[in-house]
NUVEX-92798 format. One record per residue (C-alpha): residue number from 1; residue in one letter; chain; x, y, z. Coordinates in steps of 0.1 Angstrom, whole numbers. Layout:
BEGIN
NUM, A, A, X, Y, Z
...
//
This chain:
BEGIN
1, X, A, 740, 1165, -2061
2, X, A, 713, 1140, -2074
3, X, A, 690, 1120, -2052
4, X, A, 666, 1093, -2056
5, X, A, 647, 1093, -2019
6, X, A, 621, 1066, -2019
7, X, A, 595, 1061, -1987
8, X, A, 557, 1056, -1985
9, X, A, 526, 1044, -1971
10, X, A, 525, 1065, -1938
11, X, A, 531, 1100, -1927
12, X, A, 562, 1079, -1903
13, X, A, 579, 1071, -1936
14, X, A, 573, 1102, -1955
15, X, A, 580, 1130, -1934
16, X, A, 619, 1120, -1926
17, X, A, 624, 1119, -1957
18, X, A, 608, 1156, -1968
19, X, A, 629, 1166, -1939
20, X, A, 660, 1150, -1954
21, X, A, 652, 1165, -1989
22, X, A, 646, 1198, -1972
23, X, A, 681, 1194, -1956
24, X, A, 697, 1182, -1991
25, X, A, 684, 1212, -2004
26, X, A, 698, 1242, -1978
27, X, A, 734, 1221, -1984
28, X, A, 729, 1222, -2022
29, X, A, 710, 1250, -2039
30, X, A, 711, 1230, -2069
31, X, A, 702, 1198, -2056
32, X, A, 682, 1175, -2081
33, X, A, 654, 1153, -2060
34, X, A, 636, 1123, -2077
35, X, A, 612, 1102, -2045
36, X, A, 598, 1070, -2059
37, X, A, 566, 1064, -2037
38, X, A, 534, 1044, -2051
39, X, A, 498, 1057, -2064
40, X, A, 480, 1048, -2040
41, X, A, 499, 1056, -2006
42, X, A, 495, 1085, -1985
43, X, A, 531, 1102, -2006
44, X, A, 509, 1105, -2042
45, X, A, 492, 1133, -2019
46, X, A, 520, 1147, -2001
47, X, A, 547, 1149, -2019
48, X, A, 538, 1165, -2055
49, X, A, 523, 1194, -2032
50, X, A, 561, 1199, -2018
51, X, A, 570, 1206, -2057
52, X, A, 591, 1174, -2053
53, X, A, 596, 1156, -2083
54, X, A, 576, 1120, -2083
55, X, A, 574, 1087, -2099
56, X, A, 554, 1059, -2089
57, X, A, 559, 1021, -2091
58, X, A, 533, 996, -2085
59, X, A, 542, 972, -2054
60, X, A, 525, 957, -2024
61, X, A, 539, 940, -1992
62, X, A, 541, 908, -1978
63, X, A, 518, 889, -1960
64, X, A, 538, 875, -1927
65, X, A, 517, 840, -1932
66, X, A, 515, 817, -1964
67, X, A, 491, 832, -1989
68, X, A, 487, 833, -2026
69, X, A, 491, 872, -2023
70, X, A, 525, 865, -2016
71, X, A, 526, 853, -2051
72, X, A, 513, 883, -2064
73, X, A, 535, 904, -2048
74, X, A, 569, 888, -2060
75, X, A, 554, 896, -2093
76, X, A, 547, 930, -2083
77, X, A, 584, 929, -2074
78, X, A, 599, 920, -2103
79, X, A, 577, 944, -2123
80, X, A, 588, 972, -2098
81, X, A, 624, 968, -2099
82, X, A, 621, 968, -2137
83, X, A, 606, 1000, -2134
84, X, A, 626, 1016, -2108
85, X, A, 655, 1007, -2127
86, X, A, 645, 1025, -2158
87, X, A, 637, 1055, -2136
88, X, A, 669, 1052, -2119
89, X, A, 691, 1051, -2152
90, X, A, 670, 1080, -2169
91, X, A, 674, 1100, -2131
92, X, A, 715, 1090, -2130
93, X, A, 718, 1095, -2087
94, X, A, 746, 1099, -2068
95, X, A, 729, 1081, -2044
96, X, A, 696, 1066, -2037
97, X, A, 682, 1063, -1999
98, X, A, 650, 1041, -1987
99, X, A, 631, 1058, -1956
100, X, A, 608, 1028, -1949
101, X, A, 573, 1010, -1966
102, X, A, 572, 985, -1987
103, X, A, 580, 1006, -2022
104, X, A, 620, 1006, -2011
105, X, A, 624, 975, -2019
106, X, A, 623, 973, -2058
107, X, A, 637, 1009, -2058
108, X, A, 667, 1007, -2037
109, X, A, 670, 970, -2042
110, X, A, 670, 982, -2087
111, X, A, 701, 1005, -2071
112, X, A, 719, 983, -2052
113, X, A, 720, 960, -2087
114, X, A, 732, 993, -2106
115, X, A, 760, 995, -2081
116, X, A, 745, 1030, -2071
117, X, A, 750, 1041, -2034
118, X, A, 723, 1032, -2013
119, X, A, 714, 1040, -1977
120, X, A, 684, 1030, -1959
121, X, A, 667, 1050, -1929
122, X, A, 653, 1027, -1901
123, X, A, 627, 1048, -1879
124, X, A, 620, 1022, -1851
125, X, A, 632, 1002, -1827
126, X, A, 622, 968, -1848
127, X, A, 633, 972, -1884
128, X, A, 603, 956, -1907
129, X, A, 607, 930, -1934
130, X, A, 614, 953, -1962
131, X, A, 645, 966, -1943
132, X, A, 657, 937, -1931
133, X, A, 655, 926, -1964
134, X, A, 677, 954, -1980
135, X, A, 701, 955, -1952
136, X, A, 719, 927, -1973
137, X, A, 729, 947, -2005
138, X, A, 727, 985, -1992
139, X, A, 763, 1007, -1983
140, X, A, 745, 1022, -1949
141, X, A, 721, 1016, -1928
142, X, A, 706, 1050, -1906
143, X, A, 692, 1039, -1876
144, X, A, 669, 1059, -1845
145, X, A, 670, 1037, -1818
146, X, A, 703, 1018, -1804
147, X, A, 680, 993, -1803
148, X, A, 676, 987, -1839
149, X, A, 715, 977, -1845
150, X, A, 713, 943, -1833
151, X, A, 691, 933, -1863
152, X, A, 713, 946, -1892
153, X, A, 753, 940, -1903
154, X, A, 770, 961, -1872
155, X, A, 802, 970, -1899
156, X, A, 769, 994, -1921
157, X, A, 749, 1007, -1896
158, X, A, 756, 1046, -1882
159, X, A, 735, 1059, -1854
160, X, A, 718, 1090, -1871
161, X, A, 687, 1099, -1851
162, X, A, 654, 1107, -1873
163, X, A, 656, 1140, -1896
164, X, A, 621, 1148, -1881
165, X, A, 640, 1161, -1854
166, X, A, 655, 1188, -1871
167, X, A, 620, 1201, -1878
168, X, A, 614, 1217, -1841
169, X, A, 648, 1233, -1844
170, X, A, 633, 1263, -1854
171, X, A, 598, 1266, -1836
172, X, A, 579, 1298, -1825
173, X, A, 569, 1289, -1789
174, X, A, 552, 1321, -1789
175, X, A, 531, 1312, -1818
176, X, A, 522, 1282, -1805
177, X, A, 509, 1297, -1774
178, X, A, 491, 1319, -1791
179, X, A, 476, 1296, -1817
180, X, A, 459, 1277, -1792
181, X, A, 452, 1310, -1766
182, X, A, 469, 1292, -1736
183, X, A, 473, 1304, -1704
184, X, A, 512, 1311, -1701
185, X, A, 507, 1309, -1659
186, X, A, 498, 1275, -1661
187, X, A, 512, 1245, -1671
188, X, A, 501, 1226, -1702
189, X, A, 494, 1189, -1712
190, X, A, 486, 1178, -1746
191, X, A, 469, 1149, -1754
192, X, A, 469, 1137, -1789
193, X, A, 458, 1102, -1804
194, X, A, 478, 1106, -1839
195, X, A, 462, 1126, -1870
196, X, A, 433, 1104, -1871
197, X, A, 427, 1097, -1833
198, X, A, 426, 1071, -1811
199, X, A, 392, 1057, -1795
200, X, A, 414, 1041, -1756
201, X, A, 425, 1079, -1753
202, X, A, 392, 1094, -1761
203, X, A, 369, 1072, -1739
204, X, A, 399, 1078, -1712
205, X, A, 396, 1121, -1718
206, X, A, 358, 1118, -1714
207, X, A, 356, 1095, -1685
208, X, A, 373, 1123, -1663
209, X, A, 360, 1149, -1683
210, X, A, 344, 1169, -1649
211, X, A, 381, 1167, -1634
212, X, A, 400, 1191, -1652
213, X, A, 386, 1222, -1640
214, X, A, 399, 1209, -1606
215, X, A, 436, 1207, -1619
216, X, A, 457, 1236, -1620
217, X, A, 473, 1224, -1652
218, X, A, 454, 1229, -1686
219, X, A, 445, 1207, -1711
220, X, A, 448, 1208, -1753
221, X, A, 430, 1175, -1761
222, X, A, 434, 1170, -1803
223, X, A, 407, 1141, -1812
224, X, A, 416, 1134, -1844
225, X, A, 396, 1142, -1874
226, X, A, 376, 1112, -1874
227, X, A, 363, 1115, -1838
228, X, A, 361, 1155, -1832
229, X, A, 324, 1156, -1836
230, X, A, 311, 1124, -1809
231, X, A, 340, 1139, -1787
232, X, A, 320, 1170, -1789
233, X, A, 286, 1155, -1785
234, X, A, 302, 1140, -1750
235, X, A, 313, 1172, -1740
236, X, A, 283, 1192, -1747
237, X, A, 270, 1167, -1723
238, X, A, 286, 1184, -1693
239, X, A, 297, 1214, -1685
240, X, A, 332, 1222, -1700
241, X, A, 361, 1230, -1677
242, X, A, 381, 1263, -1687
243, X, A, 413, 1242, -1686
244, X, A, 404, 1223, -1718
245, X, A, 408, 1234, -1750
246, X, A, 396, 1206, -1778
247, X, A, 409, 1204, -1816
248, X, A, 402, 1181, -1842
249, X, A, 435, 1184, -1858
250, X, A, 466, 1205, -1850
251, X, A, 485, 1220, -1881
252, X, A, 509, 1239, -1866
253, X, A, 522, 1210, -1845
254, X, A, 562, 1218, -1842
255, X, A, 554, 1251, -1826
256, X, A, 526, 1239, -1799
257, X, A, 550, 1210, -1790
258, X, A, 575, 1239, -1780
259, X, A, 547, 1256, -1758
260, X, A, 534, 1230, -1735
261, X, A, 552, 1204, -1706
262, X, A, 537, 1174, -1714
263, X, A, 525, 1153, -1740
264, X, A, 506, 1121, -1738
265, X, A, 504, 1102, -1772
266, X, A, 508, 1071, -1789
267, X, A, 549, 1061, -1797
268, X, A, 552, 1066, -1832
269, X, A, 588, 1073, -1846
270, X, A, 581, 1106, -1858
271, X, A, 569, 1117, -1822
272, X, A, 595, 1105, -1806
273, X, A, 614, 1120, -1825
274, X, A, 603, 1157, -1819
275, X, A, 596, 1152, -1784
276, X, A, 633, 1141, -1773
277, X, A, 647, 1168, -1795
278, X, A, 629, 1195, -1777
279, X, A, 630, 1173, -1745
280, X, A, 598, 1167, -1735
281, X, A, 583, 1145, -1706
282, X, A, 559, 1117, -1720
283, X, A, 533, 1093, -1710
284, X, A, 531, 1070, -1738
285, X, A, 506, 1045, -1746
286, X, A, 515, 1024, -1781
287, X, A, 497, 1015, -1804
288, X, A, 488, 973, -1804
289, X, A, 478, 976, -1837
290, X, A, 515, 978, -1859
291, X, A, 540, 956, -1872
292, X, A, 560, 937, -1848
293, X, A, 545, 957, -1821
294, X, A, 570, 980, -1829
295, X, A, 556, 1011, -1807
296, X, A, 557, 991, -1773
297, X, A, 595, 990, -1784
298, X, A, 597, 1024, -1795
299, X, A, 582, 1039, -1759
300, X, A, 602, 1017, -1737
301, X, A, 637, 1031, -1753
302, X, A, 624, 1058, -1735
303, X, A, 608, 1042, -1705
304, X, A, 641, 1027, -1695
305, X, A, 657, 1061, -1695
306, X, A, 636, 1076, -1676
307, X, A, 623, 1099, -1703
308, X, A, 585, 1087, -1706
309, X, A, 561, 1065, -1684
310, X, A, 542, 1042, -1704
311, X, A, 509, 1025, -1701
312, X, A, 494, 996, -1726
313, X, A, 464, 1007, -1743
314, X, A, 444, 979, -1720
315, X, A, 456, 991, -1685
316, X, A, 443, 1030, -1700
317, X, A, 413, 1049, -1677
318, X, A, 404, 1085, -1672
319, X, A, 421, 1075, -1638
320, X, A, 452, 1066, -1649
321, X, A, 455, 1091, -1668
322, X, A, 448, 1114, -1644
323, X, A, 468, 1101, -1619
324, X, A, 504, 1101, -1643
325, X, A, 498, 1136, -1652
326, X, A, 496, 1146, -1615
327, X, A, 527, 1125, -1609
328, X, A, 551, 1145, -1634
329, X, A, 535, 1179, -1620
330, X, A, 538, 1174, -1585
331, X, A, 562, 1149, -1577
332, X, A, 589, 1173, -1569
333, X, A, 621, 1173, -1597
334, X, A, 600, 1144, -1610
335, X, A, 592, 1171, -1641
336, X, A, 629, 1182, -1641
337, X, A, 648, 1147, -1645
338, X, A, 621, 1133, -1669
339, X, A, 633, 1164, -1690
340, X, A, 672, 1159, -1685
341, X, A, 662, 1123, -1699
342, X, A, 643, 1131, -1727
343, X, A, 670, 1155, -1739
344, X, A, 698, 1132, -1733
345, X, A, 678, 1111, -1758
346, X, A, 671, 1134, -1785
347, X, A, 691, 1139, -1820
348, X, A, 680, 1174, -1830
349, X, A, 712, 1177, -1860
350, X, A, 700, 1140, -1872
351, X, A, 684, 1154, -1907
352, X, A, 724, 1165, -1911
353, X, A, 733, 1134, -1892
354, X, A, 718, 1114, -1925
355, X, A, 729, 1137, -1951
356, X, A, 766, 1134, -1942
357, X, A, 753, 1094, -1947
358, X, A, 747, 1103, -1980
359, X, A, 776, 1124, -1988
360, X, A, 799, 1093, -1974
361, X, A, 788, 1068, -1992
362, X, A, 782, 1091, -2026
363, X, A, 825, 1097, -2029
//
């Protein structure tokens, strides 16, 4: 089986699709895997390290108001599809699938042309221009949320769920525990702000930061690179509660989502998709700062089930926060049916759900 797999410009985009490739590769030992990504996106680091065969094109996206880079960019376009065509030919896929970012477009748009089979992989809730852009010429269109359907042709798309998922299929709970030295008599919140942090969650954390020796819960708060050191600085401040362990980044993050209860986070794709698959309770608060406001959307597919609270990043305190975590602790079976919901949501087989995509449309 040949594959071209194109995706870039954040970890959201990229990741499905190495856990895609990874599933390609335990159904076909001799799978062949081209991904088409761009120089200067965040897959020119990742992927090469996977020993995953790249190519780059050179593309940018559009600007959602008039502007001459607009102009730019449909020249970037045609120069890109050019390209991707060349690489496509030379390649010769079975099929060819898009996981999101701007750089599908010329590449799955050059197969569509080639009368290749193409899929493309929709993460969110709200499908961005590039998608809805392809949705026009591709075989299939993947899709995560039930509330993504409504914006594409209903006779392509197949509810798959997002291969992420498959990734906490195998975690070490154990491991995680011990990673972090937890306390396995205690309950165990984890509050993260995404790989590179998030300022509203921090200056929440540290407003309370006395409180959490009073909880009988404990707390693993990961900063984010960025903002590990002024957290710190804060923290040194006062005198730190035994129920708070801080991180700047988390590597091993499949297996300490299988050891704690409850996560608080922002509502990217990717998260959502590992914490429905391993059924976790959530307290969300999206990020404003994203295409079509895309997370708001994301979280409340899971508010409306009963899976997740959410809060807006403006209506965010150390109060707040406080208050939800001691809601899903000790609200009795408040813990329980937030789990039952999360679960109900979660597609932990989706990596195969979106190979079998692949193998349809390849016949």
């Amino acid at each position: 089986m040949r594959v071209v797999v194109s995706g870039g410009g954040t970890g959201g985009h990229i990741y499905p699709a190495l856990s895609l490739i990874k599933e390609i590769k335990k159904k076909h030992e001799g799978a062949e895997i081209l991904y088409i990504g761009t120089s200067r996106g965040l897959e020119a680091e990742i992927v090469p390290r996977e020993n995953i065969p790249f190519e780059t094109i050179h593309i940018s996206g559009f600007k959602r108001k008039l502007s001459i880079e607009n102009i730019k960019t449909i020249t970037r376009f045609l120069t890109g599809t050019k390209r991707a065509k060349k690489l496509i030919q030379n390649f010769k896929p079975d099929v060819v699938i898009g996981t999101g970012g701007y750089v599908c477009g010329p590449v799955v748009y050059a197969a569509a042309k080639l009368n290749i089979p193409t899929v493309i992989h929709e993460q969110n809730s709200v499908p961005g221009l590039t998608n809805k852009f392809l949705s026009k010429y591709v075989d299939r269109i993947a899709v995560c949320f039930e509330e993504a359907k409504q914006f594409f042709p209903k006779e392509k798309v197949v509810f798959t769920g997002n291969p992420r998922a498959s990734d906490v299929l195998n975690i070490d709970r154990e491991a995680g525990r011990a990673s972090l030295s937890l306390d396995t008599t205690k309950k165990t919140v984890l509050i993260v702000g995404g790989s590179r942090g998030a300022r509203p969650i921090n200056d929440a954390f540290l407003s309370v930061i006395g409180e959490w020796s009073k909880k009988n819960y404990q707390v693993v708060y990961v900063t984010g690179s960025v903002h590990y050191d002024a957290v710190m600085e804060k923290v040194n401040e006062v005198e730190q509660s035994r129920n708070v362990i801080i991180k700047p980044f988390i590597h091993n993050m499949p297996d300490v989502l299988g050891a704690i209860d409850l996560i608080v986070a922002r509502a990217g794709a990717t998260t959502l998709a590992e914490i429905t698959a391993l059924g976790l309770p959530s307290i969300l608060i999206p990020s404003p700062y994203v295409t079509n406001n895309h997370q708001e959307k994301n979280a409340n597919a899971l508010k409306v089930n009963g899976a997740a609270i959410v809060r807006k990043e403006l209506e965010m305190s150390g109060e707040t926060l406080l208050k939800d975590i001691d809601h899903v602790f000790s609200v009795k079976g408040k813990w329980d049916e937030m789990n039952r919901a999360s679960l109900e949501l979660g597609v932990p087989h989706a990596a195969r759900n979106v190979y079998q995509v692949l193998i349809d449309v390849s016949r």
